[in-house]
C-alpha positions in Angstrom: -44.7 -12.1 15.9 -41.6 -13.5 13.7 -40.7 -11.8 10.1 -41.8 -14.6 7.3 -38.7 -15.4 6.1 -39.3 -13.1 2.8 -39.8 -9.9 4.6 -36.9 -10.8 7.1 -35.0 -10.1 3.5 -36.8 -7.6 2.5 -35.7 -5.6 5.7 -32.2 -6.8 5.8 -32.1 -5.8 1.8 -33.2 -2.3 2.1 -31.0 -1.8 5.4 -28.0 -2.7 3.3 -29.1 0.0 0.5 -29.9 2.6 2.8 -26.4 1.7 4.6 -24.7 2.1 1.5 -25.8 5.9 0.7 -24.7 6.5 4.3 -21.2 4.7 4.0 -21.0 7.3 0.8 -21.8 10.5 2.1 -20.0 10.2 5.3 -17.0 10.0 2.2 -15.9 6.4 1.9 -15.7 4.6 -1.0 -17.2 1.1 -1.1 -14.6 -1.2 -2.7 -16.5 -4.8 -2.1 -20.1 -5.7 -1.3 -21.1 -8.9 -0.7 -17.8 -10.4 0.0 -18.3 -14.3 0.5 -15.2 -15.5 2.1 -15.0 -14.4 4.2 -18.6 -13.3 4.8 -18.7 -9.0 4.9 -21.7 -6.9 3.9 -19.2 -4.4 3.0 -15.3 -3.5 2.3 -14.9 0.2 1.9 -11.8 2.9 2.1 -11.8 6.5 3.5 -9.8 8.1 0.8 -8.1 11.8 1.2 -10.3 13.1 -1.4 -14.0 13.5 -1.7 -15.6 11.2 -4.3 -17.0 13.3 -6.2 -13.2 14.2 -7.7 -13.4 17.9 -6.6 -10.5 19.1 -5.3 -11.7 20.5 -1.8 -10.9 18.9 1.4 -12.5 15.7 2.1 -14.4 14.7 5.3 -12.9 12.9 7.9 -13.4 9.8 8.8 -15.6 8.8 11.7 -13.8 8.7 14.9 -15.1 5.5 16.5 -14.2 3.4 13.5 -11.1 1.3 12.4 -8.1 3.9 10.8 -7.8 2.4 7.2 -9.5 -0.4 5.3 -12.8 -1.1 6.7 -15.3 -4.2 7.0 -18.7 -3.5 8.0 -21.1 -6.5 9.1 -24.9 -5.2 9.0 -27.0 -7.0 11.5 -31.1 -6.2 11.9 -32.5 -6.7 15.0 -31.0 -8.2 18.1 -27.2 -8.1 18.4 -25.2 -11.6 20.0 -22.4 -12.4 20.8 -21.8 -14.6 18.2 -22.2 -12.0 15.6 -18.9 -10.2 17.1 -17.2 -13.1 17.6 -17.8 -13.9 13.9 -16.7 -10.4 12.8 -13.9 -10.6 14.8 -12.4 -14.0 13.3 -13.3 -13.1 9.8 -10.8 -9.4 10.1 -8.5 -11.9 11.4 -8.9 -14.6 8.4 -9.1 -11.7 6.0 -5.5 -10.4 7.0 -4.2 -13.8 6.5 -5.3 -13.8 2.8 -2.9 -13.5 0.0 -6.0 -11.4 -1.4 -4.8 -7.5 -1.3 -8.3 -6.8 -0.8 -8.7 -8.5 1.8 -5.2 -8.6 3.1 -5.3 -4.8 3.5 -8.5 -4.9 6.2 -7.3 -3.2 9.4 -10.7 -3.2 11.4 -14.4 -4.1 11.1 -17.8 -2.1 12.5 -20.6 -4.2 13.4 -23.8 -1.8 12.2 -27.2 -2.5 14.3 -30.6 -0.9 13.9 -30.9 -1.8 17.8 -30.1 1.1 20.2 -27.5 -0.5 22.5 -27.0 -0.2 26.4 -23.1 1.9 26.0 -21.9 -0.9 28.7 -22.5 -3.1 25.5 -21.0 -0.7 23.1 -18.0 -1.0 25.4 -17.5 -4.5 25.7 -17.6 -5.1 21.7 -14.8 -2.6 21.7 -12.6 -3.9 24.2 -13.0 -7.2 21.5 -11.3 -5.3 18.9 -14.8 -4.1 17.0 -16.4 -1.1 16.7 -20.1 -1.2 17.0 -22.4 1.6 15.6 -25.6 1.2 17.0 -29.0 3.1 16.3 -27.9 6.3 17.6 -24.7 6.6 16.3 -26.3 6.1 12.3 -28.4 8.7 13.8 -25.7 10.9 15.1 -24.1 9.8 11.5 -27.0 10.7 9.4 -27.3 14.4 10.5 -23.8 15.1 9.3 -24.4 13.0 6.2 -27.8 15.2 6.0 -25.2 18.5 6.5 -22.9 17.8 4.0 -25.5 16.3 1.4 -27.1 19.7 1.6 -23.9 21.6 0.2 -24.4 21.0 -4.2 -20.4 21.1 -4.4 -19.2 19.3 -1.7 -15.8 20.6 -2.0 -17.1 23.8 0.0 -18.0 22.1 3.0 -14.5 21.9 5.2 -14.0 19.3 8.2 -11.9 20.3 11.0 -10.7 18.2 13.9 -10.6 19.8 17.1 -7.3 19.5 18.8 -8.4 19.7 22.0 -11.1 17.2 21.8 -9.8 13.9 19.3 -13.4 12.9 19.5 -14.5 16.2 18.3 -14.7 17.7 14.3 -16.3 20.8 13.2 -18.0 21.0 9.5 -17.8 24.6 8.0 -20.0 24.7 5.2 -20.9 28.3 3.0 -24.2 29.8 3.5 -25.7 33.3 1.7 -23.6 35.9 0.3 -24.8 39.9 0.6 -22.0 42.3 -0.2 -19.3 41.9 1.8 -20.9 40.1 4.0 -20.6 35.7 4.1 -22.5 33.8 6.4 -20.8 30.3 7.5 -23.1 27.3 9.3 -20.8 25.6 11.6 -21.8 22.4 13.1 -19.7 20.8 16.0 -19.7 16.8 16.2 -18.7 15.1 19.2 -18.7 11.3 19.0 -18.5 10.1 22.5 -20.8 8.0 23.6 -20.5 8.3 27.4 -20.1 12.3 27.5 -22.4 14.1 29.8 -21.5 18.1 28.9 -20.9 20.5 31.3 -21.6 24.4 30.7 -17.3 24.6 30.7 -17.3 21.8 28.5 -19.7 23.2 25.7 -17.6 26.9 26.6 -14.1 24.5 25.5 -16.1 23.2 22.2 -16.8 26.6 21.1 -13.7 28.3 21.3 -11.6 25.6 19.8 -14.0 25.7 17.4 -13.4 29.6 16.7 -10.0 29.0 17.4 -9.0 25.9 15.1 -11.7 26.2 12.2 -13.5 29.9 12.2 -10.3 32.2 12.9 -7.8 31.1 10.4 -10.4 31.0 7.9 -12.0 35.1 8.9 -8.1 36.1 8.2 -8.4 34.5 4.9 -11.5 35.4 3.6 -12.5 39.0 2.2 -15.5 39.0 4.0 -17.2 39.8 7.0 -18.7 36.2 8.2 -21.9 35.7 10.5 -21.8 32.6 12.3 -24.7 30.2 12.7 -23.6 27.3 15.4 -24.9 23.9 16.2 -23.7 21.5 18.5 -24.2 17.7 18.2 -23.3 15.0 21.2 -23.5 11.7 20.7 -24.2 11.7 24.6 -25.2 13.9 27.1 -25.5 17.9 27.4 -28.2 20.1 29.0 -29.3 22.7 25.7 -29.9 25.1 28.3 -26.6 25.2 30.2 -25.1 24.8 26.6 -27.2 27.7 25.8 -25.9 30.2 28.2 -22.4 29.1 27.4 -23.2 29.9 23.9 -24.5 33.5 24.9 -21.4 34.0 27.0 -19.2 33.3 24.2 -21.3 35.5 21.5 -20.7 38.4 23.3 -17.2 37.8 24.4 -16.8 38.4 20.8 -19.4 40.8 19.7 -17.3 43.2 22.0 -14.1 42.6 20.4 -15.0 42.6 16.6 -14.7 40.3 13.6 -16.8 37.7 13.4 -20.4 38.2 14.2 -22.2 35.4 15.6 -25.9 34.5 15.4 -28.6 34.8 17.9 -28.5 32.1 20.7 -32.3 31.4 19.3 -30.4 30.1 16.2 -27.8 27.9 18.3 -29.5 24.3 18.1 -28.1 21.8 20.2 -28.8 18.1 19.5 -27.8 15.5 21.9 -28.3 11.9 21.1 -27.8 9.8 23.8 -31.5 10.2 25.8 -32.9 12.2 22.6 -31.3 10.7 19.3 -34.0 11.5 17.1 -34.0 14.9 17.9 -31.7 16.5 15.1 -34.5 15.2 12.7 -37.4 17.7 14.6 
């Protein structure tokens, strides 16, 4: 049955909001909505610090996405090719503008409550757009969902992982007791077409530790207990990732410093067969 022309609104209204919240707490600031010519749901920036105006670190910005300023063009329901071919032409009238704010546009995303095939995630890219579909607002949301959870959100810390670009690791403050801190630290890979292997999770974890958790412990005058989770856009077997996780625990617990949770409290989320499953 068709949407009556009012609800079709409706829906494409409160998509729009909802997008808008998410845009912020990823850490970009929305500089233009509703831009008519040419036609964009949304201008925004990624700036260095968070919006808020505290002084800590910001986020970083999402890997699949355009470096710089950013056009977004929501579409619900069923993608076509029109609608990237329309994005497309509009970045490319946009640069031509004597408008700085438009002018300054180096990329747009085309946002889709439709879960995509990732042979059609693919092909938009190779068009010159980004494309995040259903599971990557998903995959999105959680770390919005992390870092909304911190009150200051100058404590939570974004690291990139050297050895994976598509990789970043949120360290965000948990309890205090004496001398003791515990640290939550949740790994994001954003790659759609990964399928983990148990040497792959092993790779995650210890640039992880290696990058993020051990220059911080030499900082810090606390003991820190670790509580990990893992997030893939795509593919990765919890189990396998499990018993890499164990593995790595007590490759540490024999040498000292940090101590790191239970495997029972490594969660492992992947998105790509299961993406609503970091909201069980």
């Amino acid at each position: 049955m068709l949407l009556s022309g009012h609800l079709a609104q409706t829906l494409g209204e409160a998509m729009e909001d909802e997008f808008a919240e998410l845009l912020e707490k990823l850490g970009y600031r929305i500089v233009k909505r509703q831009n008519v010519s040419p036609s964009f749901d949304f201008i925004a920036d990624f700036p260095r610090r968070p919006l808020d105006g505290s002084a800590g670190p910001s986020l970083r910005s999402p890997w699949f996405s355009p470096a710089g300023r950013t056009a977004f063009s929501i579409k619900e329901g069923f993608l076509k090719s029109k609608d990237v071919a329309e994005l497309r032409q509009n970045c490319q009238s946009a640069r031509r503008s004597g408008k700085p704010l438009l002018k300054r546009i180096s990329g747009g995303v085309l946002v889709t409550n439709e879960v995509l095939l990732l042979y059609k995630i693919d092909r938009i890219r190779k068009s010159g757009i980004y494309c995040w579909d259903m599971r990557r607002l998903l995959f999105y949301s959680a770390k919005a969902r992390i870092v909304s959870s911190v009150g200051d959100r100058g404590r939570v810390v974004e690291f990139p992982l050297e050895l994976f670009e598509e990789a970043t690791c949120l360290l965000r403050p948990g309890r205090r007791a004496g001398s003791n801190i515990t640290l939550n630290v949740d790994i994001f890979l954003d790659d759609h077409r990964c399928n983990l292997s148990a040497d792959d999770v092993s790779d995650l974890l210890r640039e992880a530790h290696r990058t993020a958790l051990a220059p911080l412990a030499r900082k810090l005058p606390y003991s820190i207990d670790a509580i990990l989770s893992l997030h893939v856009l795509g593919m990765v077997d919890p189990e396998l990732a499990r018993k890499s996780y164990d593995g790595f625990r007590k490759y540490h617990l024999a040498r000292g410093g940090i101590v790191f949770a239970e495997s029972s409290q490594f969660r492992v989320y992947q998105y790509g067969p299961t993406a609503w499953s970091s909201l069980l």
